[in-house]
Each structure stands twice: as structure tokens, then as C-alpha cells.
C-alpha positions as CSV (number, residue, x, y, z in Angstrom):
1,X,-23.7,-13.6,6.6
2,X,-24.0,-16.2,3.9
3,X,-22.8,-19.3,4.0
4,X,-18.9,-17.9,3.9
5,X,-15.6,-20.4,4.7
6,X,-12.3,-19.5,4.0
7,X,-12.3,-21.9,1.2
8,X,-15.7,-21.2,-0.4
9,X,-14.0,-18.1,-3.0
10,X,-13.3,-22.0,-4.9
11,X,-17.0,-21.9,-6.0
12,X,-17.0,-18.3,-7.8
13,X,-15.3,-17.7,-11.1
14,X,-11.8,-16.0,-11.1
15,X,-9.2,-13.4,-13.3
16,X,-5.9,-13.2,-12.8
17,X,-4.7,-16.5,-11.0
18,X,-2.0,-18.8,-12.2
19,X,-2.2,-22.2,-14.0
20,X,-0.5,-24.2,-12.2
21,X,1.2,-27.6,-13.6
22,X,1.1,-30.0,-10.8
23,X,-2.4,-29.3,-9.0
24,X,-0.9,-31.7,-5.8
25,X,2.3,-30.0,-5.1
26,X,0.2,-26.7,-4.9
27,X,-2.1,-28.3,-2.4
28,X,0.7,-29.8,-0.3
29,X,2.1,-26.2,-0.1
30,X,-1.0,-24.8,1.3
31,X,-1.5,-27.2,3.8
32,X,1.9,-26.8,5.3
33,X,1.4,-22.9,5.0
34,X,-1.9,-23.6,6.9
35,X,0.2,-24.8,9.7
36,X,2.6,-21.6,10.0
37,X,2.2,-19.1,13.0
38,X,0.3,-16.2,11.6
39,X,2.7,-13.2,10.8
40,X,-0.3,-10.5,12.1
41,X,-2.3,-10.6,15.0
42,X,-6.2,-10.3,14.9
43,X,-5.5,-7.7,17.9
44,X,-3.3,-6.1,15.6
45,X,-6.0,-5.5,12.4
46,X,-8.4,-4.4,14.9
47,X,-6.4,-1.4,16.1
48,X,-5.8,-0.7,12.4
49,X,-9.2,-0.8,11.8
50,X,-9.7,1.6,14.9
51,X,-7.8,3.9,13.4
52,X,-9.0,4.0,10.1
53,X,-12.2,5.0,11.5
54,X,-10.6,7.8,13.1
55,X,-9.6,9.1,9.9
56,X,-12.8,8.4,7.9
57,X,-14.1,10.9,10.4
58,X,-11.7,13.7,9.8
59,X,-9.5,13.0,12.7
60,X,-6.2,11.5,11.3
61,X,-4.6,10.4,8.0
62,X,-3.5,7.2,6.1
63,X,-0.2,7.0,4.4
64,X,0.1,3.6,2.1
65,X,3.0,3.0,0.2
66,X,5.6,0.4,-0.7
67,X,7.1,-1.5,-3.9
68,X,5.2,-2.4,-6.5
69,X,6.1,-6.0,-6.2
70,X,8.6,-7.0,-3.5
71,X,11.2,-9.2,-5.0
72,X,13.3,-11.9,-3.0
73,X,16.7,-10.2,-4.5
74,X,16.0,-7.2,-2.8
75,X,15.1,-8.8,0.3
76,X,18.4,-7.0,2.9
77,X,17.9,-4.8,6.2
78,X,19.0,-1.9,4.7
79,X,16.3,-1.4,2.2
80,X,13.3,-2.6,5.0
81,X,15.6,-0.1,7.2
82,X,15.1,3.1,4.6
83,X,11.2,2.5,3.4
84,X,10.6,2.6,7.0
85,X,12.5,6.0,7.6
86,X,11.0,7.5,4.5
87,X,7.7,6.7,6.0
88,X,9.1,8.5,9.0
89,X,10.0,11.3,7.0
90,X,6.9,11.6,5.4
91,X,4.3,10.9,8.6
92,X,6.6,13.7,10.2
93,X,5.7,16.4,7.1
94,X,2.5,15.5,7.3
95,X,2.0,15.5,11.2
96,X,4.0,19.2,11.7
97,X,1.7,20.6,8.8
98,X,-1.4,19.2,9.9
99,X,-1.8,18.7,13.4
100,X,-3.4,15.2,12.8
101,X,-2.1,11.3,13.3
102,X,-0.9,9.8,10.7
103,X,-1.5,6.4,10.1
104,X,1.3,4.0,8.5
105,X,0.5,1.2,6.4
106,X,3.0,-0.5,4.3
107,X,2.9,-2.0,1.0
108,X,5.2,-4.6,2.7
109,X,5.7,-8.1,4.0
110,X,3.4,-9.8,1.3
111,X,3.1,-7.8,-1.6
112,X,4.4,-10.4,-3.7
113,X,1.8,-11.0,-6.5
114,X,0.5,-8.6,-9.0
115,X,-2.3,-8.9,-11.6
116,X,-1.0,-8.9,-15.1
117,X,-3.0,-7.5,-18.7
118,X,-1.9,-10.5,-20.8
119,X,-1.5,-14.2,-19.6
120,X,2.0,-14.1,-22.1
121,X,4.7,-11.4,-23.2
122,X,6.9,-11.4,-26.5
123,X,10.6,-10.6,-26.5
124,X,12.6,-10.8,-29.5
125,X,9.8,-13.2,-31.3
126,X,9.4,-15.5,-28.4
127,X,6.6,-16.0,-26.5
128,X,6.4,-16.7,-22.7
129,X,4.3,-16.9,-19.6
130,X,4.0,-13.5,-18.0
131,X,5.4,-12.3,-15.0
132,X,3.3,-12.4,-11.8
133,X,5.7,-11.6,-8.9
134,X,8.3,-13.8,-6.9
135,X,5.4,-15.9,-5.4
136,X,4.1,-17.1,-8.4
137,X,6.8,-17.4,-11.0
138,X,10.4,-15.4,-11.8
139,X,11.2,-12.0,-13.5
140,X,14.0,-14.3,-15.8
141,X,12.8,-14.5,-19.5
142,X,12.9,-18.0,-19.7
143,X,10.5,-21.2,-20.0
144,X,11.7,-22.5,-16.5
145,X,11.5,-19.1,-14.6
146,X,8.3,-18.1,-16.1
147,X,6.6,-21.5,-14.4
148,X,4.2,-20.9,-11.8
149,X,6.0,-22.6,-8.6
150,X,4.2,-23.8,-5.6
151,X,8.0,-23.3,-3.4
152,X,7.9,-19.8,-4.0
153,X,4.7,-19.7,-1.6
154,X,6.9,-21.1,1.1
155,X,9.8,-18.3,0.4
156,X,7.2,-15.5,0.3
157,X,6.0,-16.8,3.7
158,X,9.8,-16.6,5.2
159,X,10.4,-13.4,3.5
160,X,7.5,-12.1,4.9
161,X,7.5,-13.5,8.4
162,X,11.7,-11.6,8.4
163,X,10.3,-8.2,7.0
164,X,7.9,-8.4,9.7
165,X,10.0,-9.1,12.8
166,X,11.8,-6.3,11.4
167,X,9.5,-3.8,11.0
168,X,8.7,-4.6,14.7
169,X,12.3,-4.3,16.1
170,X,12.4,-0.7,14.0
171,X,9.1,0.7,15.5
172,X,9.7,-0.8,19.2
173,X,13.1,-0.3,19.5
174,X,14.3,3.4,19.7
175,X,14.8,3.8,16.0
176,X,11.8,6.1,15.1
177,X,12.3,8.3,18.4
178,X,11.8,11.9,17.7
179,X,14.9,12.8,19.2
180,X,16.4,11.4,15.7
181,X,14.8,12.7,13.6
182,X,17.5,14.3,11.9
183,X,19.0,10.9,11.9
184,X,16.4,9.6,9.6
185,X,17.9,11.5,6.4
186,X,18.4,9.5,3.4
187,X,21.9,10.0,2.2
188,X,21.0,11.3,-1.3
189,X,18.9,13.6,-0.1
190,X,21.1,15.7,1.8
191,X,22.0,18.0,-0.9
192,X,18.1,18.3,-2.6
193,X,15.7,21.0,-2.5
194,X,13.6,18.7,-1.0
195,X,15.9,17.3,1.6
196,X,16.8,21.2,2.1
197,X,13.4,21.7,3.1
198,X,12.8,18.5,5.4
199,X,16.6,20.2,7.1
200,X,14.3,22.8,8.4
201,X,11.5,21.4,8.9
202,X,13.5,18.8,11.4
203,X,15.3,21.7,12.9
204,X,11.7,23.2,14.1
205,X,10.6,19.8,15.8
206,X,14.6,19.5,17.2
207,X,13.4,23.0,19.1
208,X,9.5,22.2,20.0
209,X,11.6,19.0,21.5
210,X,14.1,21.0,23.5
211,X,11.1,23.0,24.9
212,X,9.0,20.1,26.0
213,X,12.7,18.6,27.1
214,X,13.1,21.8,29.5
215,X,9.3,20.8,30.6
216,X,10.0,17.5,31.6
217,X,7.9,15.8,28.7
218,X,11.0,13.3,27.5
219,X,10.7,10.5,25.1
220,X,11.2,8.3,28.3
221,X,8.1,9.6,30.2
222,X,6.5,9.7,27.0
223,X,6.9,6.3,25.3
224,X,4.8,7.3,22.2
225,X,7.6,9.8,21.1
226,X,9.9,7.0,20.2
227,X,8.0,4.3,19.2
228,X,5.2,3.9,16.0
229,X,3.2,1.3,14.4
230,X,3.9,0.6,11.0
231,X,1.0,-2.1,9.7
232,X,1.3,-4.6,6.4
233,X,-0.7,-4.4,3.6
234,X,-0.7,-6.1,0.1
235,X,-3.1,-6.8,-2.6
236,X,-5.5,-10.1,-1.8
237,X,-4.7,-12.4,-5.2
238,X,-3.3,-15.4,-4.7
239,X,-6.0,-16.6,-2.7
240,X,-5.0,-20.1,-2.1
241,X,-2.1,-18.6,-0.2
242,X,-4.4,-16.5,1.7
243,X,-6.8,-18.9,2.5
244,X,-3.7,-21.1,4.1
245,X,-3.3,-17.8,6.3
246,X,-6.9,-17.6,7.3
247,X,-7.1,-18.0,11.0
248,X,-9.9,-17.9,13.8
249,X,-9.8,-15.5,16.2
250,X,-9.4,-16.7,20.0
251,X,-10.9,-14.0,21.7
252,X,-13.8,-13.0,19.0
253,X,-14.3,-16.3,17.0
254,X,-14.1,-14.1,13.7
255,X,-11.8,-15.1,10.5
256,X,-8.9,-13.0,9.9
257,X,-6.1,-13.4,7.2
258,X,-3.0,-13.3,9.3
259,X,-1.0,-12.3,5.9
260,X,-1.5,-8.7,6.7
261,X,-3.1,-6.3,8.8
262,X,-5.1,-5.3,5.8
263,X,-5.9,-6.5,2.7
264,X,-7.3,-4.9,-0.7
265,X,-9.1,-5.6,-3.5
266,X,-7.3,-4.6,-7.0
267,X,-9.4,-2.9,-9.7
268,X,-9.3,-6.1,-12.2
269,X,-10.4,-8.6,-9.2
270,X,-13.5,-6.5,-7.9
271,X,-16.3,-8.2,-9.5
272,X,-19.1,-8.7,-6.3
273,X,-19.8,-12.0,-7.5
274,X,-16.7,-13.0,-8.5
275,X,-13.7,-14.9,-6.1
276,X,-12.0,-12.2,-4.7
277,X,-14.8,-10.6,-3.1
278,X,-16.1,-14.0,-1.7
279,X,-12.7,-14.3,0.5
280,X,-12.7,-10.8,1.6
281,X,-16.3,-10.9,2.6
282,X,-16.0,-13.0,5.4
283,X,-12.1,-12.2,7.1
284,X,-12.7,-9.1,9.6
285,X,-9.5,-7.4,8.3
286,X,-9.6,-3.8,7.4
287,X,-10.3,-4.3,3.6
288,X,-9.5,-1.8,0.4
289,X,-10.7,-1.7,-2.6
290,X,-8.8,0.2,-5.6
291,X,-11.6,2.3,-7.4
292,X,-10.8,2.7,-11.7
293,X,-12.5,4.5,-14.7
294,X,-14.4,0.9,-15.2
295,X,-16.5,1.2,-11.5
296,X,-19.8,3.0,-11.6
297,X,-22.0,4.2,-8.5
298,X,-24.5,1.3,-8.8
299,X,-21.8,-1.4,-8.4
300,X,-19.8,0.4,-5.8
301,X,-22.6,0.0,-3.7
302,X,-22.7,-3.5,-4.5
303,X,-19.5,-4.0,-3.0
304,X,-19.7,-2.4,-0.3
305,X,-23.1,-3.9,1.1
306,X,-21.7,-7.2,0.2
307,X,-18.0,-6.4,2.2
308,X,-19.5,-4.4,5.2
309,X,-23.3,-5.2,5.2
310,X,-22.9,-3.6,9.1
311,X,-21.8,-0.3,7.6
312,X,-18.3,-0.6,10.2
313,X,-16.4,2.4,10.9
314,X,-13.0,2.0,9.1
315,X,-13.5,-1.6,7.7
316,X,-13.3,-0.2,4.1
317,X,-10.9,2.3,2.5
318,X,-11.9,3.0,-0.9
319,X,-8.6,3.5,-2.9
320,X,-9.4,6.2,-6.0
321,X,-7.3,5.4,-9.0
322,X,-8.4,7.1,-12.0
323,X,-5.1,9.1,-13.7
324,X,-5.2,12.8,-13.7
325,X,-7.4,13.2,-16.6
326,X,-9.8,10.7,-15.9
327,X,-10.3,11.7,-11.8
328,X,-12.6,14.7,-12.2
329,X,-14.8,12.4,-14.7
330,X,-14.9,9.5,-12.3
331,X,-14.4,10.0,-8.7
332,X,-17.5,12.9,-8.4
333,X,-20.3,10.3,-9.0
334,X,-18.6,7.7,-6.7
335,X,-18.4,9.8,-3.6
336,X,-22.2,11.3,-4.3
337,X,-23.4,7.6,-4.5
338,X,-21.6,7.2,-1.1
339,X,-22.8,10.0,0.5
340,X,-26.1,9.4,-0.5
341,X,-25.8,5.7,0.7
342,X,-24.3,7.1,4.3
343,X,-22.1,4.8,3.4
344,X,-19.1,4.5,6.5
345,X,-15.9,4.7,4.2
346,X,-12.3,6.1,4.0
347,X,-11.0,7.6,0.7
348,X,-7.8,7.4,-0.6
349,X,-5.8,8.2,-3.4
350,X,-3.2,6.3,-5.8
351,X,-2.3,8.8,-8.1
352,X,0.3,6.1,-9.3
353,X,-1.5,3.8,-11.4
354,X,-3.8,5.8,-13.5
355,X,-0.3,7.7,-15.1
356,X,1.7,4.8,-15.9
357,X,3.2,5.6,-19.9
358,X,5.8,4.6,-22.1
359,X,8.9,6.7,-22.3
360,X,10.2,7.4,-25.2
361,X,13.3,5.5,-24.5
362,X,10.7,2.6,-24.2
363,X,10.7,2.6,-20.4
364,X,7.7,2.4,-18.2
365,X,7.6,5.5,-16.2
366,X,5.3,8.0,-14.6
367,X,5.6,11.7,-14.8
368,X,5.3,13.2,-11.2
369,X,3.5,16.2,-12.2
370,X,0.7,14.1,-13.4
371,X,0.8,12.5,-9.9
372,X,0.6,15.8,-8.3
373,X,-2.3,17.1,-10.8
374,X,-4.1,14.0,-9.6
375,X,-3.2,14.4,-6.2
376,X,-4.6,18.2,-6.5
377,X,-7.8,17.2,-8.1
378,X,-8.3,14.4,-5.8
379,X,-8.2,17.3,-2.9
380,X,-10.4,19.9,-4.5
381,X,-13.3,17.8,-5.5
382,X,-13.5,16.3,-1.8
383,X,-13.5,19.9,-0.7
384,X,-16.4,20.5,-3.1
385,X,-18.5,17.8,-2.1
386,X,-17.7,17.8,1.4
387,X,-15.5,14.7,1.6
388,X,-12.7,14.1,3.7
389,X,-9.8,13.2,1.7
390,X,-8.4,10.9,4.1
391,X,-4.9,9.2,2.4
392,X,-3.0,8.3,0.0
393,X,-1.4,5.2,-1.5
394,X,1.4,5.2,-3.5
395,X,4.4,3.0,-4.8
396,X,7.8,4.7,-3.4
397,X,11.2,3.0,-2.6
398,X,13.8,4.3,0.0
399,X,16.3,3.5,-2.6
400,X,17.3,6.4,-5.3
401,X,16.1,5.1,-8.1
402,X,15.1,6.2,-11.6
403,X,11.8,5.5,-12.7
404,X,9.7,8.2,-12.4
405,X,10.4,11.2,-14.3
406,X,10.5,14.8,-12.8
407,X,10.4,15.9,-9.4
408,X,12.5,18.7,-8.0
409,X,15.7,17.2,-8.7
410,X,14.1,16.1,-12.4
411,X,14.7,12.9,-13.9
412,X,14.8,13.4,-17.0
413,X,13.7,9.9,-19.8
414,X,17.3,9.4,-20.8
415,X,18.1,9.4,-16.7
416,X,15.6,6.1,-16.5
417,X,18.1,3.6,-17.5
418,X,20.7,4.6,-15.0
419,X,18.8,3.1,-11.7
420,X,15.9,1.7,-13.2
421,X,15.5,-1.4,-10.7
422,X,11.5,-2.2,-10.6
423,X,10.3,-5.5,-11.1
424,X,7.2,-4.3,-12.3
425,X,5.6,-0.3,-12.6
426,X,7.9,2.7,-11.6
427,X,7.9,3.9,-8.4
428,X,8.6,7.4,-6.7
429,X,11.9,7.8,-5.1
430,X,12.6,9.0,-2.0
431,X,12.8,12.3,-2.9
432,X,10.2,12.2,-5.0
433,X,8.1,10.7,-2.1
434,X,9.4,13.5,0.2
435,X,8.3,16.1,-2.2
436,X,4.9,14.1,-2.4
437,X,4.1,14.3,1.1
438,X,4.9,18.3,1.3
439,X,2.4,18.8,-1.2
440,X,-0.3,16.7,0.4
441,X,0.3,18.4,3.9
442,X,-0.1,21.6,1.9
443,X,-3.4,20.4,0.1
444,X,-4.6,18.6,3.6
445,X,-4.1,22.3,5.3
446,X,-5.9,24.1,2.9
447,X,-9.1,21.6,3.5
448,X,-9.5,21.6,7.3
């Protein structure tokens, strides 16, 4: 290990950080932040990690997903409360069709900032600051809004720190048991193809349940049919913030950032030498990195010598975002170079990013069909190379929104205005996310 602290990322050059105006209110922030409880446990990334490894190896299967951006406006129960039954939904499509565990990770509880193309954006001939999430700045076209503000690190914190207790009550306390299964229905989707489909798919594990019932195997004499783990995850960019959460280990004496139980890497902010991969280096979080068109082979290995030197077991998920016409250009070479590295990773696939267009209505969107084409192609090459394709990673909402076009109950482009509600790039509904995770059990099936 090189000479790594949890401040030492302030000696490498940097993209995609805010300017901020007064240098001393930022610092000020950051120490109290450093004070905060964690809002993870170390104990915590370290069964994530565990399990990651098990699916690198073939033996279970990562589900990411979340908002784009959380925003404080949205911040209510209910919405925490149905992302967290359509990852229910979807880890119990994916569980009946493969046989395998299925590992929950949220784009949740700190996925606050996002990395933006331009430093400015023009509306109507005036020119502003562009937005970077709630923890930097606000969505509000305006001078004052558009300031970066050290407070908003301390509301993210509290936002956070909420979601997470939560989360926790949801998992621990009765609300994913099997035995409701039915229960966890989305309103909306009660009268969809798709929502048809997960009807009888729940009415299959309502009978498998009744049978082990009539054995004696009960959700009370088997606690792990009604509880789950649902982890944190969120892009590593503001790194002052996270180097406030950076905390030692009692038991291990290793640094872990307590933001999240695991962290990743975006595709503008993976330079090995830059900032970004100086902080992640040295925390012992389970650590992604999102894989685009610009990566090659030579520099992927870079990364990962420099992020897991020890060649760990489920310390790195590799997070393949290329857009459907790009992926069978792209992700061939990357997972040869791995392979003939021996490289220890776990791929993944965001088939959201790569498809972002403009609408002609002038809407950002993304057409599902090309995030099922990439989500296809993603599965056959790893079957022709002998990869595991071992997750997937996507931007959903619980909420029935209109942002992405198509899916089985199609939105069409003049249907995007109606419940168009991101603060950033579209994301899949719930339906469409249900739909999603039917196709990937399917593709998963036909690979193992």
C-alpha cells in the first residue's frame, strides 16, 4: 500500500467537483460531518463483500438499482417503502426462475451527487451553474439555487441516516416475509401484463409455502423467510464528504467509508492516477467501477491492480455501460483482458446509461427495448466467452412514472410529460423494472 490517508485524494487532480465560494464554511461542514455516527457498519460491507464473491463465482446474483439522483422533495416513507418492495418483486422473479441468491444493493441513502457534461446550462439565453444533485447545489433555475452549498452536506447526511433506519425497520421487521408476498404489489400494477404475470408467479410461491407450511418449515422457524438485507450504494464524488465519513475499523484497523456499504467509481472520474481512485484505493468497501466506450483493456488493468492489488474475491464489481450498439464492440476485449489477467471480478450491467436520447418532444428518455437489446447482448457474449454475467444495475423508481418509453404497457413520447418527475436521467418504472427482471431471469436460465 502506498502512502494512502483518507485525505491524500487532495494531492491528485480532479473532474467533476464543485467550486465552492466560501472555502471555510466547506471545511467547517466536514469537520462536523467527521463527528457523525457512521450510517454503515464495517461488519456490514464485509458481508457485502462476502457475498459479492459468491456471485463472481457463479453462485448468486446482484440486483443494483435506485434513482438517478435522490432529491430531498421526494424524501417520504412511502416512496423508500415501494423501491424496497419493487426490489422485492424483482429478487423474487429472479430467485423462483433461477434457483440462485439474489443480492440487493440500493442506489439509496447517499446518491445525492451526479457528474455533469458541462460546468453551465442555457435556458431561454441565460446562462447558469449546472445542476449537481441536492448535496451540492438545487434543481431551481436560478443564480441562488444553482450555488454550491456546504448545508446541503449536512441535509444529505440526515436524509441519508432516515432512509437508512428505514430500510432496516423494512428488512427486520416482518415486511419482506414471504408469506406477503402478494402484499408487495404495486397498486398500478395490478391490472398490467406484467403485474398479471408476477399474480402467478406469486400464487406458485403462496403454494411451495403452504407445502413447506404443512412440513413444519414456517417463517418463524425459519427467520430468513421474512427478513432480507438490502445494502446502500451510491456513486463516490463528492469526496470531501466522503472523506468526513471515512472511519477506522475497531476490530480490523482497516478504513471504510461509512456512507455506504459500497461505493463506485463513475466512468468520467476513473482515471488511475487521478482523485477518485486515490480515495477508493485505500477504504476496504466493496468498490465498482462503471466500464464506458472510452476504457480499453490496458487501463482496466490499471485500475484494478491499483484498487485490489490482493486480487480479493468480491471487492470489485465491474459495472459495463456501453449502450446497445456500442456493447458488442466494447465489453469483448474488456472481459478477455480480465480473464487473461485471472483477474477476481464481478460483472455487471447498466444498460441505462449508454441509451439515454432526446425525445422528440425534447424530453430525455430511454427506449426500453434498447435496454433489453443491451441487456441480451450483455448475456450472450458472457456465455461466449465463458463469463458469468453476475448483475445488473439500473435506475428504477417504485413510483409510476413516465420517462422511459415502451415497455408492455408502452409509453409512448407524447406520454413523457404526464409523470415525468426525474431530477436528472429517466428511469424505469416499476413495471418497466418488473418486466426487466423477467427477462433477465429468463436470460440468467438460459446461461447456467
Amino acid at each position: 500500500m502506498h502512502n494512502w490517508s483518507p485525505s491524500s485524494w487532495r494531492e491528485k487532480p480532479m473532474k467533476h467537483v464543485p467550486n465552492y465560494e466560501n472555502i471555510k464554511h466547506l471545511q467547517e461542514v466536514e469537520k462536523v460531518i467527521s463527528t457523525y455516527p457512521p450510517l454503515v457498519f464495517a461488519g456490514e460491507a464485509r458481508d457485502l463483500k462476502e457475498k459479492l464473491a459468491l456471485a463472481s463465482e457463479g453462485k448468486a446474483f446482484l440486483l443494483q438499482g435506485g434513482d438517478c439522483a435522490e432529491s430531498f422533495i421526494e424524501h417520504n416513507p412511502d416512496n423508500i417503502r415501494d423501491i424496497f418492495r419493487l426490489f422485492l418483486q424483482m429478487s423474487v422473479v429472479l430467485i423462483f426462475a433461477t434457483s440462485l441468491p439474489v443480492i440487493k444493493v440500493g442506489r439509496i441513502a447517499g446518491q445525492f451527487a451526479k457528474p455533469r457534461s458541462s460546468d453551465n446550462e442555457e435556458i431561454n439565453g441565460q446562462e447558469l451553474l449546472s445542476y449537481r444533485g441536492d448535496i451540492i447545489n438545487g434543481i431551481e433555475f436560478s443564480e441562488e439555487s444553482r450555488k454550491p452549498d456546504p448545508e446541503r452536506l449536512l441535509k444529505s447526511y440526515r436524509q441519508s441516516a432516515a432512509t437508512v433506519n428505514l430500510l432496516r425497520a423494512f428488512s427486520q421487521g416482518g415486511y419482506a416475509d414471504l408469506e406477503r408476498v402478494h402484499s408487495w404489489t404495486l397498486d398500478f400494477l395490478e391490472n398490467s401484463p406484467i403485474g398479471e404475470k408476477y399474480a402467478d408467479l406469486a400464487g406458485q410461491i403462496t403454494r411451495s409455502l403452504g407445502f413447506m407450511r404443512a412440513c413444519g418449515i414456517t417463517s418463524e422457524s425459519v427467520p430468513q423467510l421474512k427478513t432480507t438485507d438490502l445494502y446502500t450504494s451510491h456513486e463516490a464524488l463528492l469526496l470531501g464528504y466522503e472523506e468526513s465519513m471515512a472511519r477506522v475499523d475497531s476490530i480490523t484497523g482497516d478504513w471504510y467509508a461509512t456512507s455506504g456499504h459500497m461505493v463506485w467509481i463513475g466512468d468520467r472520474t476513473r482515471d488511475p492516477d487521478e482523485a477518485h481512485v486515490e480515495f477508493c484505493s485505500g477504504i476496504k468497501n466493496p468498490i465498482g467501477i462503471k466500464c464506458g466506450p472510452s476504457l480499453d483493456p490496458k487501463t482496466l488493468i490499471r485500475l484494478l491492480d491499483k484498487l485490489n492489488p490482493e486480487n480479493e474475491k468480491g471487492r470489485i464489481t465491474l459495472i459495463a455501460r456501453f449502450g446497445f450498439e456500442n456493447i458488442n464492440k466494447h465489453l469483448p476485449g474488456l472481459i478477455k483482458a480480465v480473464n487473461k489477467e485471472s483477474k477476481n471480478v464481478l460483472w455487471s450491467c447498466d444498460p441505462m446509461h449508454g441509451n439515454t436520447i432526446k425525445s422528440v418532444s425534447g424530453y430525455k428518455t430511454r427506449p426500453f427495448e434498447y435496454i433489453m437489446n443491451e441487456v441480451r447482448s450483455y448475456m450472450n457474449i458472457h456465455k461466449d466467452l465463458g463469463s458469468y454475467p453476475g448483475g445488473i444495475h439500473i435506475e428504477m423508481t417504485g413510483k409510476n412514472v413516465t420517462e422511459c418509453v415502451g415497455g408492455a404497457v408502452s409509453i409512448k413520447d407524447e406520454d413523457l410529460s404526464s409523470r415525468y418527475h426525474t431530477h436528472c436521467d429517466p428511469r424505469l418504472n416499476a413495471d418497466q423494472a418488473l418486466e426487466l427482471a423477467f427477462l433477465v431471469a429468463d436470460e440468467i436460465t438460459s446461461t447456467i
